[in-house]
TORLOFI-417272 format. One record per residue (C-alpha): residue number from 0; residue in three letters; chain; x, y, z. Coordinates in steps of 0.02 Angstrom, whole numbers, plus 50000, padded with zeros to 5 digits. Layout:
<pts>
<pt><n>NUM</n><res>ALA</res><chain>A</chain><east>X</east><north>Y</north><up>Z</up></pt>
...
</pts>
This chain:
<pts>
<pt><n>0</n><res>UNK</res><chain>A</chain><east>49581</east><north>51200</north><up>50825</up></pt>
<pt><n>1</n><res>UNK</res><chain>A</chain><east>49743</east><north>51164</north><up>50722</up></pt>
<pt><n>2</n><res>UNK</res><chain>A</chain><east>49893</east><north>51272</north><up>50744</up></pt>
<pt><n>3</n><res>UNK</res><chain>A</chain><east>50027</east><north>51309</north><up>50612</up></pt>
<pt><n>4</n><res>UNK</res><chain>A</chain><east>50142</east><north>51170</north><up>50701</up></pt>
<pt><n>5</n><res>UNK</res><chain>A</chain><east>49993</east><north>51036</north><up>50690</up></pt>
<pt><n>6</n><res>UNK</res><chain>A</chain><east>49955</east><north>51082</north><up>50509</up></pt>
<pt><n>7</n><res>UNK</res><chain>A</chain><east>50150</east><north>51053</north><up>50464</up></pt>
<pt><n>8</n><res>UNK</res><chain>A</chain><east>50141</east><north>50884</north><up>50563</up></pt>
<pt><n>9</n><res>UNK</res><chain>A</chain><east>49979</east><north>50830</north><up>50482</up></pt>
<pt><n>10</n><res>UNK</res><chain>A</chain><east>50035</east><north>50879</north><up>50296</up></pt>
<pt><n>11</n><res>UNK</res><chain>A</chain><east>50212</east><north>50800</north><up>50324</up></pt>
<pt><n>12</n><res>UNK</res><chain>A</chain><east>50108</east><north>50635</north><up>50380</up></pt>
<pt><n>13</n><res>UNK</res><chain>A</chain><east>50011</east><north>50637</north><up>50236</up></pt>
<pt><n>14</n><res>UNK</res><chain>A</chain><east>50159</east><north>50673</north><up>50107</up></pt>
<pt><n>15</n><res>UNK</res><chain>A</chain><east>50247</east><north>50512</north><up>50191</up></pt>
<pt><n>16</n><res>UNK</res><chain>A</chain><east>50107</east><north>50414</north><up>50181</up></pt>
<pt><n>17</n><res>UNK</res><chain>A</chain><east>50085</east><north>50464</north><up>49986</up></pt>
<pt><n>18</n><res>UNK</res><chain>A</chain><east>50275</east><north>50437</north><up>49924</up></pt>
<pt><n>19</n><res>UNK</res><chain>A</chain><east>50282</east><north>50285</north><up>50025</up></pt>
<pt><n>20</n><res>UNK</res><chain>A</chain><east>50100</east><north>50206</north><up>49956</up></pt>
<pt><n>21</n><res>UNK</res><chain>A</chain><east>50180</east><north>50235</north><up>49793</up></pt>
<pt><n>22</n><res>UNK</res><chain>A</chain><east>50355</east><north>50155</north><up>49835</up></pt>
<pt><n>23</n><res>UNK</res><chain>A</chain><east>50265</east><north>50003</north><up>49884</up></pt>
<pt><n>24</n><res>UNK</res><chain>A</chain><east>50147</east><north>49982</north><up>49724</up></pt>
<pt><n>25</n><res>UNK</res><chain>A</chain><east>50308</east><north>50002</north><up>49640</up></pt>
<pt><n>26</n><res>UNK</res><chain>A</chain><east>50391</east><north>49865</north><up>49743</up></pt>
<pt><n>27</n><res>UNK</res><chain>A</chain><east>50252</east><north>49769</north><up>49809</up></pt>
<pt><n>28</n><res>UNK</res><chain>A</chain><east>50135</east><north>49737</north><up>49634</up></pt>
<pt><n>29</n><res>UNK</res><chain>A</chain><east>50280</east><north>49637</north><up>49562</up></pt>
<pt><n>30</n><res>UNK</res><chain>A</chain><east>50336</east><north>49544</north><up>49718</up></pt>
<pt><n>31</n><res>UNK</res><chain>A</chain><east>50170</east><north>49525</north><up>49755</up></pt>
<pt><n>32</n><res>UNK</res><chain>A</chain><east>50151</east><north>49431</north><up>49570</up></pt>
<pt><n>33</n><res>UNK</res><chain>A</chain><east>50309</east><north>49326</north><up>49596</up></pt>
<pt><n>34</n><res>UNK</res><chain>A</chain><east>50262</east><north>49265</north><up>49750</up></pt>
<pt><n>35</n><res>UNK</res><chain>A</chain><east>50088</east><north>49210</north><up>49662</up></pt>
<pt><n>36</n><res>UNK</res><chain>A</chain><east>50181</east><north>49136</north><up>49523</up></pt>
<pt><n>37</n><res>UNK</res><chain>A</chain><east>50344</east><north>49071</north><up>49555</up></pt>
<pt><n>38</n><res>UNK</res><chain>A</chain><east>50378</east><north>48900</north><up>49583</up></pt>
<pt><n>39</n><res>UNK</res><chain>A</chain><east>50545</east><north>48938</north><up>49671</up></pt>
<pt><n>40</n><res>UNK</res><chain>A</chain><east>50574</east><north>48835</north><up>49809</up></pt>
<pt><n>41</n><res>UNK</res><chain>A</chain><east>50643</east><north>48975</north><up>49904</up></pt>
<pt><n>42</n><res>UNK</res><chain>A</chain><east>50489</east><north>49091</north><up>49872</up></pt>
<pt><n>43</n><res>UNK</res><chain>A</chain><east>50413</east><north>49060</north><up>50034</up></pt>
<pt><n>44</n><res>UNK</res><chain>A</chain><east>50556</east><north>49105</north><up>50138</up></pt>
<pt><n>45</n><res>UNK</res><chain>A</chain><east>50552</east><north>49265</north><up>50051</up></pt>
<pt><n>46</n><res>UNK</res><chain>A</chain><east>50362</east><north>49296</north><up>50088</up></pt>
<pt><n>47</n><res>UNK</res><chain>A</chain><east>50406</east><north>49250</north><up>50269</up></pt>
<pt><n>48</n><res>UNK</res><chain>A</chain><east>50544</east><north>49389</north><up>50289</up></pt>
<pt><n>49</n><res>UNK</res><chain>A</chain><east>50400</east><north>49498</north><up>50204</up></pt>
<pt><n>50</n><res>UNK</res><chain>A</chain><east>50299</east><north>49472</north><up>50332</up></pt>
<pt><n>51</n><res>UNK</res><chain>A</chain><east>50398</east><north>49472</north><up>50467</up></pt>
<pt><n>52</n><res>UNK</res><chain>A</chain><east>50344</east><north>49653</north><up>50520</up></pt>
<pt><n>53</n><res>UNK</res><chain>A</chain><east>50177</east><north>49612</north><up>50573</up></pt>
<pt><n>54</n><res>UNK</res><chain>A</chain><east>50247</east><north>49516</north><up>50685</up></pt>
<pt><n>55</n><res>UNK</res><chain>A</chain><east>50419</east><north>49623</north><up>50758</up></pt>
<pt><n>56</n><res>UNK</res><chain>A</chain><east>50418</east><north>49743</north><up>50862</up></pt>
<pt><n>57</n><res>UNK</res><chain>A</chain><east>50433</east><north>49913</north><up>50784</up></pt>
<pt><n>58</n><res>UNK</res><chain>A</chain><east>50599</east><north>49952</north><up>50878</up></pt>
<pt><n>59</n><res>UNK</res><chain>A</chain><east>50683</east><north>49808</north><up>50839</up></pt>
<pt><n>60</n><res>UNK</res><chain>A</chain><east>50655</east><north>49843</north><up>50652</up></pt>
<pt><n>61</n><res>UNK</res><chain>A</chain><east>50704</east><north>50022</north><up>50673</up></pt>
<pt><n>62</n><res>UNK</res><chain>A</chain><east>50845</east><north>49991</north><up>50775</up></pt>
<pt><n>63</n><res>UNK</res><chain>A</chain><east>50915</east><north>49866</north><up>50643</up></pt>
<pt><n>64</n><res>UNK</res><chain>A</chain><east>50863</east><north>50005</north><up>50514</up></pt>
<pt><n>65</n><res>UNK</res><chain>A</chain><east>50971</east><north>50120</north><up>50613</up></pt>
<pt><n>66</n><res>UNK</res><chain>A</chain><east>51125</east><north>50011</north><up>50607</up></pt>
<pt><n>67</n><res>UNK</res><chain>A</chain><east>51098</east><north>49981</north><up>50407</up></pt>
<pt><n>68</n><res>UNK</res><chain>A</chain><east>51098</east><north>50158</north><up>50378</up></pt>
<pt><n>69</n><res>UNK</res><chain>A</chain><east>51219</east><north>50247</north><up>50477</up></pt>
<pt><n>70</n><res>UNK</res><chain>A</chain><east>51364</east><north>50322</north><up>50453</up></pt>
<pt><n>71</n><res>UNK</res><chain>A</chain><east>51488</east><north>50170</north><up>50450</up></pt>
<pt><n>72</n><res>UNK</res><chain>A</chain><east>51365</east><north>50030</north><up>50365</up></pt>
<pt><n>73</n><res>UNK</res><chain>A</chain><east>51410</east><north>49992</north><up>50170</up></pt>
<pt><n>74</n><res>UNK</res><chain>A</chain><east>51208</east><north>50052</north><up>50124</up></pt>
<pt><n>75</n><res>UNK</res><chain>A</chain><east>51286</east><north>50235</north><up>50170</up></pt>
<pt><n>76</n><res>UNK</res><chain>A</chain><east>51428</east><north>50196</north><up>50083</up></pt>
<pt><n>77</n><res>UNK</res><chain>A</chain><east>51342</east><north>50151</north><up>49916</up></pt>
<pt><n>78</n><res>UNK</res><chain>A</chain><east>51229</east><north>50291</north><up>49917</up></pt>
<pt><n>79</n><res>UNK</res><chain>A</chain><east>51354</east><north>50417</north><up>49989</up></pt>
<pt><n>80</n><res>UNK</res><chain>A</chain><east>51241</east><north>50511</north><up>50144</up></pt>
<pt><n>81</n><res>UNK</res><chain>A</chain><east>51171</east><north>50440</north><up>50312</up></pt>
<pt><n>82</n><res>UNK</res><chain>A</chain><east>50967</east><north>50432</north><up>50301</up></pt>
<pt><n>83</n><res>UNK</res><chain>A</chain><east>50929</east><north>50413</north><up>50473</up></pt>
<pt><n>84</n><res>UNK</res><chain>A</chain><east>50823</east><north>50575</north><up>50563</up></pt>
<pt><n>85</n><res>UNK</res><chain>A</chain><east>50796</east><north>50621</north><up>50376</up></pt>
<pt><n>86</n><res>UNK</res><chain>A</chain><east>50639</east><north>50617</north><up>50254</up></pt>
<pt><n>87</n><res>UNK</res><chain>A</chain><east>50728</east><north>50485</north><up>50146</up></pt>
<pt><n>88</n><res>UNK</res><chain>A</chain><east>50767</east><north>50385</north><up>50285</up></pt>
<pt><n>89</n><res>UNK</res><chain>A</chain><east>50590</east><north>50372</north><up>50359</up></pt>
<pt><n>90</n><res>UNK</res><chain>A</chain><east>50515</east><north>50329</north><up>50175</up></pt>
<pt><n>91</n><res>UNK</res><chain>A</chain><east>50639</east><north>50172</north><up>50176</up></pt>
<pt><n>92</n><res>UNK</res><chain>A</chain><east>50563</east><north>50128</north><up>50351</up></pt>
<pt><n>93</n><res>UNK</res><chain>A</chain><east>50398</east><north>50140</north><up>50326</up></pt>
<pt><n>94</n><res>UNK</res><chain>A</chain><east>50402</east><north>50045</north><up>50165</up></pt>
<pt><n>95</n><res>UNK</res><chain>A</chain><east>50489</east><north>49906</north><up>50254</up></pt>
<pt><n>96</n><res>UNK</res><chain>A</chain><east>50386</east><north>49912</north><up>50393</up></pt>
<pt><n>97</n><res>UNK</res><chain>A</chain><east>50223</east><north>49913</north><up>50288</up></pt>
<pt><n>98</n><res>UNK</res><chain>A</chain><east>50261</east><north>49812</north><up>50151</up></pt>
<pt><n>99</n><res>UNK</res><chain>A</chain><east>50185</east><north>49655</north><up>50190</up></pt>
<pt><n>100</n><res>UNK</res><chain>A</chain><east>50023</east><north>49756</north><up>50228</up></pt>
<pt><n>101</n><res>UNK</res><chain>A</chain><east>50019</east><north>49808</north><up>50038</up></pt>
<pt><n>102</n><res>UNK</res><chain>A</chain><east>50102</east><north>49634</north><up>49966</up></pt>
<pt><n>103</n><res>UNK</res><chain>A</chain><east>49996</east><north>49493</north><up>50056</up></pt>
<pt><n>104</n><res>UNK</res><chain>A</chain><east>49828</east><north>49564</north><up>49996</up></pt>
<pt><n>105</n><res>UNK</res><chain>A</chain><east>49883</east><north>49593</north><up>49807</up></pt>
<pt><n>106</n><res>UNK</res><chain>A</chain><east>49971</east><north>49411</north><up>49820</up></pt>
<pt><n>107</n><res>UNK</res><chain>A</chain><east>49807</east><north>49343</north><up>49873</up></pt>
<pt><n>108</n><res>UNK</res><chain>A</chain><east>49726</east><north>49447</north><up>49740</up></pt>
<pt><n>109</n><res>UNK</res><chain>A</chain><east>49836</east><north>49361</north><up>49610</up></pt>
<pt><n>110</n><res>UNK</res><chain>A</chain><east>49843</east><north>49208</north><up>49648</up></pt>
<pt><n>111</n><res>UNK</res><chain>A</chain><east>49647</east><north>49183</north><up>49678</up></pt>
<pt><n>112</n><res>UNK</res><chain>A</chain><east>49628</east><north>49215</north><up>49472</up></pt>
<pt><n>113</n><res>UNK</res><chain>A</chain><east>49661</east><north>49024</north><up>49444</up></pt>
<pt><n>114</n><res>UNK</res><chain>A</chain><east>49721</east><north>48974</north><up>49273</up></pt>
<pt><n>115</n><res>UNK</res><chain>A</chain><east>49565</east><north>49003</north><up>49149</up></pt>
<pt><n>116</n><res>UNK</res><chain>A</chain><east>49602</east><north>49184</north><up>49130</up></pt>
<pt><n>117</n><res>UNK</res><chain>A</chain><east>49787</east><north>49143</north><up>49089</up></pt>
<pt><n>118</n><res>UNK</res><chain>A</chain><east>49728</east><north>48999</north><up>48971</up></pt>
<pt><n>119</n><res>UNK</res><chain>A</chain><east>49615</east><north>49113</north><up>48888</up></pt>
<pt><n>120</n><res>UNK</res><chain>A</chain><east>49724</east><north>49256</north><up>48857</up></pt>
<pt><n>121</n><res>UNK</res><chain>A</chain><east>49866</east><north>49140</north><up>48797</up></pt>
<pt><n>122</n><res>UNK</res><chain>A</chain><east>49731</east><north>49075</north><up>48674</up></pt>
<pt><n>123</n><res>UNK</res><chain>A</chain><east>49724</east><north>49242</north><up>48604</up></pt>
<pt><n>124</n><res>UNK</res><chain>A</chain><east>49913</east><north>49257</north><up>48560</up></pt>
<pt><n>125</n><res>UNK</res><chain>A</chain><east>49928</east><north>49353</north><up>48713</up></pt>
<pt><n>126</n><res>UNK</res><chain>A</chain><east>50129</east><north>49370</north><up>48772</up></pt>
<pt><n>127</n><res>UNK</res><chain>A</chain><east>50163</east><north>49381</north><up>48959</up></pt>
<pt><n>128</n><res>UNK</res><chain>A</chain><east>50182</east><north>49575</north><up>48966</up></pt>
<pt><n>129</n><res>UNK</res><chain>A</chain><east>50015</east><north>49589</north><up>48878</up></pt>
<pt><n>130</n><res>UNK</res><chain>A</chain><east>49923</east><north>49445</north><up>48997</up></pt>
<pt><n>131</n><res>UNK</res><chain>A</chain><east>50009</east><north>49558</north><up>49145</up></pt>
<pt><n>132</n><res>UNK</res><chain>A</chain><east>49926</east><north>49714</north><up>49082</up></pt>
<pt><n>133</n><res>UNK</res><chain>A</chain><east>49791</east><north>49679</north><up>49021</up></pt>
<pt><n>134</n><res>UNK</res><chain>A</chain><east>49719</east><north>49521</north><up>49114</up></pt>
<pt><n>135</n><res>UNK</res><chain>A</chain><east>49815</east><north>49504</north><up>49284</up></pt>
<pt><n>136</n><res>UNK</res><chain>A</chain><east>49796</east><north>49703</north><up>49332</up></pt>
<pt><n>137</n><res>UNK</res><chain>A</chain><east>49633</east><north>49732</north><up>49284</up></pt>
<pt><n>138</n><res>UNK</res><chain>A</chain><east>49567</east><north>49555</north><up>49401</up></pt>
<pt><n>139</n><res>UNK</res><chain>A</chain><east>49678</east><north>49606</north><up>49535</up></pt>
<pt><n>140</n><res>UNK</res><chain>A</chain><east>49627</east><north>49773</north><up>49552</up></pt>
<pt><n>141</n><res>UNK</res><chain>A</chain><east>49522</east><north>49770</north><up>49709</up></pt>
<pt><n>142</n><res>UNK</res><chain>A</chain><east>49677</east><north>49695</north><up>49802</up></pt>
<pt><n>143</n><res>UNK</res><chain>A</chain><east>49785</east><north>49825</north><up>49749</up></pt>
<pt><n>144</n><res>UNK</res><chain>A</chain><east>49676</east><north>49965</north><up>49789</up></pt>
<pt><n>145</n><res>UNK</res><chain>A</chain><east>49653</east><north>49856</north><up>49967</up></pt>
<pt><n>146</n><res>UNK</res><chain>A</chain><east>49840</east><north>49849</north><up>49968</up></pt>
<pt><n>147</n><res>UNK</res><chain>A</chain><east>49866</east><north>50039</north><up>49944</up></pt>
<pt><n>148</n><res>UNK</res><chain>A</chain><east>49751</east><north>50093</north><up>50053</up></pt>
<pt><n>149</n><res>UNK</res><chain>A</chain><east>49807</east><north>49990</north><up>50198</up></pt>
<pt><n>150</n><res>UNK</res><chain>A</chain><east>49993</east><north>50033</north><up>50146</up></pt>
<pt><n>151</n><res>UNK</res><chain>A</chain><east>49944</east><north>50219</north><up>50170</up></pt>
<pt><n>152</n><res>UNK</res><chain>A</chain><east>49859</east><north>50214</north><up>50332</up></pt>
<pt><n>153</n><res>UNK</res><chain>A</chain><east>49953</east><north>50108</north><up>50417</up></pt>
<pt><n>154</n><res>UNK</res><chain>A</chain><east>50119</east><north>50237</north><up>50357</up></pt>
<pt><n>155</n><res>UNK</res><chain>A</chain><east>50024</east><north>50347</north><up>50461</up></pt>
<pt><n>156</n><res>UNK</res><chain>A</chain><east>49988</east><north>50259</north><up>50611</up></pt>
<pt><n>157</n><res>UNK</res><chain>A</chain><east>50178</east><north>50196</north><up>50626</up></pt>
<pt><n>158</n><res>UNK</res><chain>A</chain><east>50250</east><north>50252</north><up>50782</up></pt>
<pt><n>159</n><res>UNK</res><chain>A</chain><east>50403</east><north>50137</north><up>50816</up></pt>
<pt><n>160</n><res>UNK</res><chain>A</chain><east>50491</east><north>50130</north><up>50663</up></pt>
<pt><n>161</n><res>UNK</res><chain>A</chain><east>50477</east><north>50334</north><up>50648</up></pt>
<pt><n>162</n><res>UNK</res><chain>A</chain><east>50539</east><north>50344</north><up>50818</up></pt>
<pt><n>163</n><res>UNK</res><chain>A</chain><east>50683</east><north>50248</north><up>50815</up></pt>
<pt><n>164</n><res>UNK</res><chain>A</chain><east>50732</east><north>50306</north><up>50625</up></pt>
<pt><n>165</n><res>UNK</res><chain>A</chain><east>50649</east><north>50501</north><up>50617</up></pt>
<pt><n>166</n><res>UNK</res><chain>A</chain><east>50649</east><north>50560</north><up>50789</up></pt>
<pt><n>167</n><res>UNK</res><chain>A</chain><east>50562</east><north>50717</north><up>50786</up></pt>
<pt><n>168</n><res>UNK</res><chain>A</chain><east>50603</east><north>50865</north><up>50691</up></pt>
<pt><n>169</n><res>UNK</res><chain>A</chain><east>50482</east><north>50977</north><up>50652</up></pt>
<pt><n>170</n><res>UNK</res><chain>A</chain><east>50450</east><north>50991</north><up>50454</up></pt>
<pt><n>171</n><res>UNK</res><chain>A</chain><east>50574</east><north>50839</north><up>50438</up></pt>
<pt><n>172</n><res>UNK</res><chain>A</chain><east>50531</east><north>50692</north><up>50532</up></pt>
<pt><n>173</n><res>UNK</res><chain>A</chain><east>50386</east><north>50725</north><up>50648</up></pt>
<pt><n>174</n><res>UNK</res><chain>A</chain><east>50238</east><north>50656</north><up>50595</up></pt>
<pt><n>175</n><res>UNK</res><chain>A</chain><east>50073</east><north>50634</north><up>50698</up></pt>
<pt><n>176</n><res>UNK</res><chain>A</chain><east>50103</east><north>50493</north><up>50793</up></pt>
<pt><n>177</n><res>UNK</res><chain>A</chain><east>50275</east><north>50561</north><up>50852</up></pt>
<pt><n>178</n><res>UNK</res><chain>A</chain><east>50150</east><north>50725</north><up>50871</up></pt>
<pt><n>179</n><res>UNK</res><chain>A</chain><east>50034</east><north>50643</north><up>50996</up></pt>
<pt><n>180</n><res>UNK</res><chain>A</chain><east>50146</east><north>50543</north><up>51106</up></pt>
<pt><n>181</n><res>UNK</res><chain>A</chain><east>50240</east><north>50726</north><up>51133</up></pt>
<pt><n>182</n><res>UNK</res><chain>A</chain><east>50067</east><north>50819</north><up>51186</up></pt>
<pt><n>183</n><res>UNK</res><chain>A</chain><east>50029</east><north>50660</north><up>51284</up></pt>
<pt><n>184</n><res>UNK</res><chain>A</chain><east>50203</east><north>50691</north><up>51353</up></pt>
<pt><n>185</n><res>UNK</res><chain>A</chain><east>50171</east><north>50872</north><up>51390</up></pt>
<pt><n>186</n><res>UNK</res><chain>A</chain><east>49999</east><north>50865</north><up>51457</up></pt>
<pt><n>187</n><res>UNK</res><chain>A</chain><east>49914</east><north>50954</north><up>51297</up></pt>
<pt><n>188</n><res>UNK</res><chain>A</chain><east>49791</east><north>50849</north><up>51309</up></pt>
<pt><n>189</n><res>UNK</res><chain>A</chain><east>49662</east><north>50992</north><up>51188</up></pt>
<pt><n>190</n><res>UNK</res><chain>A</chain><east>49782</east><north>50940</north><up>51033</up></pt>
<pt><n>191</n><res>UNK</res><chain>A</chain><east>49798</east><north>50749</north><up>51093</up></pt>
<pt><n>192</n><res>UNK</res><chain>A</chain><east>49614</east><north>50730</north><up>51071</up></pt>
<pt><n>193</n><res>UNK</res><chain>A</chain><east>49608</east><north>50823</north><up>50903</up></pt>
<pt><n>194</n><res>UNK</res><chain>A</chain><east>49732</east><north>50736</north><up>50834</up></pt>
<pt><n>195</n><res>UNK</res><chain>A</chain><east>49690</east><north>50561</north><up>50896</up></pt>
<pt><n>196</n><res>UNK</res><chain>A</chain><east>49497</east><north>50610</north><up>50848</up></pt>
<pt><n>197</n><res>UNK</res><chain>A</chain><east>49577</east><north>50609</north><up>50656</up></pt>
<pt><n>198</n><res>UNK</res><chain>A</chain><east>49678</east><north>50468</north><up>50670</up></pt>
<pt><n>199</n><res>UNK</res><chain>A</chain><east>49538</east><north>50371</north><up>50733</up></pt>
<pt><n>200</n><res>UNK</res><chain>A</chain><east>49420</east><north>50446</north><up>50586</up></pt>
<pt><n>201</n><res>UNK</res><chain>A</chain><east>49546</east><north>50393</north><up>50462</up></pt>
<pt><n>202</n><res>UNK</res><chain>A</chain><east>49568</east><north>50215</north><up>50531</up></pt>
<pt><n>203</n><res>UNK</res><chain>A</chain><east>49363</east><north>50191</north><up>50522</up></pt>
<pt><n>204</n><res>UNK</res><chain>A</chain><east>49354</east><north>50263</north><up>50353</up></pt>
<pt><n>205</n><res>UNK</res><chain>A</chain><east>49494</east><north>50129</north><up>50300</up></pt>
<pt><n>206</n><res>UNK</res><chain>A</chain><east>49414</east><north>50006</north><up>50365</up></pt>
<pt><n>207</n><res>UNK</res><chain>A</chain><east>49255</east><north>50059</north><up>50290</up></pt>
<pt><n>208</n><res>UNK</res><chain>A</chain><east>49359</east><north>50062</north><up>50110</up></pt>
<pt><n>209</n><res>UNK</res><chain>A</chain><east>49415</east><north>49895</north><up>50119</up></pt>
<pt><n>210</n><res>UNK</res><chain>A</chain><east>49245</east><north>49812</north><up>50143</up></pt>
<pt><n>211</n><res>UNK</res><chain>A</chain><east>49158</east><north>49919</north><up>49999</up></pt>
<pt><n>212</n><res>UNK</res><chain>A</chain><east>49288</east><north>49848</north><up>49905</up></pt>
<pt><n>213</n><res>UNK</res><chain>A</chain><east>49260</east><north>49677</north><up>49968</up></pt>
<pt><n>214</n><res>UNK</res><chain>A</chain><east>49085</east><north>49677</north><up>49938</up></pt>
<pt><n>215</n><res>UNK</res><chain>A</chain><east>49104</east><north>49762</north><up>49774</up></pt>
<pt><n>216</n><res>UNK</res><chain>A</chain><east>49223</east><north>49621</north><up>49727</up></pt>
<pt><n>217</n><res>UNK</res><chain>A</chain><east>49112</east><north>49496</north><up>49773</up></pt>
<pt><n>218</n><res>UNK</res><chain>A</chain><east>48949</east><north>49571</north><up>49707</up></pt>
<pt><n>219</n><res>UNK</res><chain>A</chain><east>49050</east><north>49570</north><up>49518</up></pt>
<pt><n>220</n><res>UNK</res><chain>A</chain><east>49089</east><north>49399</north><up>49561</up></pt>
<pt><n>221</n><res>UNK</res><chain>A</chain><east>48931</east><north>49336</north><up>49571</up></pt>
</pts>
């Protein structure tokens, strides 16, 4: 059923989905608690140009990704190499692309804790780091786990951004999406369907995630 070819596509899909989930915990957890937090008036204007790729179009992103990181822009001249139609460069796309899918949910996560846990921890000579730790992550929890798991399947679902940034190289930059637009392409329609078939396994089984954890949440609420 799966070739040598599909098995490289599907484990090069999941490896970008993993190092990208984890870039965007790493980025998203505190942006996602500033944006909770902050009373900077310009906070919002940075959660709209978060969000902004749920609403643009792949291409346009990864066409403006493509500028920013070719051979001439100042990005490739800070980090000294060009990142487009490499691994590097589609991690930087697809956390871009998915970040508001792994920020929003942890933001709303944060910010529906209210004040009492704060005012309690601060009774207990608790400093920030230790309220952060110890108070904040533990309550916000099922929105980060929400977050992650979104941020990893919707890394592999992108199509767009991959495209325009990746192309498709095999064992570099082709992942499955890329994969089944090319058998679509090519009238392999066999290895279309058994692809698709685990895309669309994985996208019910996230979905099916997100509202254990939803109902999980709520049930310990209550």
């Amino acid at each position: 059923m799966f070739d040598a070819a599909m098995i490289e596509t599907i484990l090069l899909t999941l490896e970008l989905a993993a190092v990208t989930t984890v870039v965007l915990l790493v980025i998203g957890v505190p942006l996602a608690w500033w944006l909770a937090r902050s009373k900077a008036w310009g906070k919002e204007i940075v959660a709209v140009i978060v969000s902004l790729p749920i609403v643009l179009p792949p291409t346009v992103l990864g066409f403006y990704l493509l500028i920013a990181m070719g051979p001439h822009s100042p990005f490739t001249a800070l980090i000294g190499q060009t990142l487009p139609f490499t691994f590097a460069g589609l991690v930087v796309g697809s956390t871009l692309y998915s970040l508001p899918f792994v920020v929003n949910p942890i933001r709303n996560a944060f910010e529906a804790m209210g004040e009492r846990h704060w005012e309690a921890a601060a009774t207990l000579r608790a400093g920030p780091l230790d309220a952060f730790f110890n108070v904040a992550l533990p309550l916000a929890s099922p929105g980060i786990l929400t977050g992650a798991i979104l941020g990893f399947a919707h890394t592999m679902g992108e199509f767009g951004v991959v495209l325009m940034i990746g192309g498709s190289i095999p064992g570099e930059t082709k992942v499955l999406s890329i994969a089944i637009f090319e058998f679509v392409e090519t009238l392999e329609w066999g290895k279309a369907h058994v692809l698709a078939g685990a895309m669309l396994v994985l996208s019910f089984a996230v979905i099916l995630a997100m509202r254990l954890i939803e109902t999980r949440f709520k049930s310990d609420l209550s």
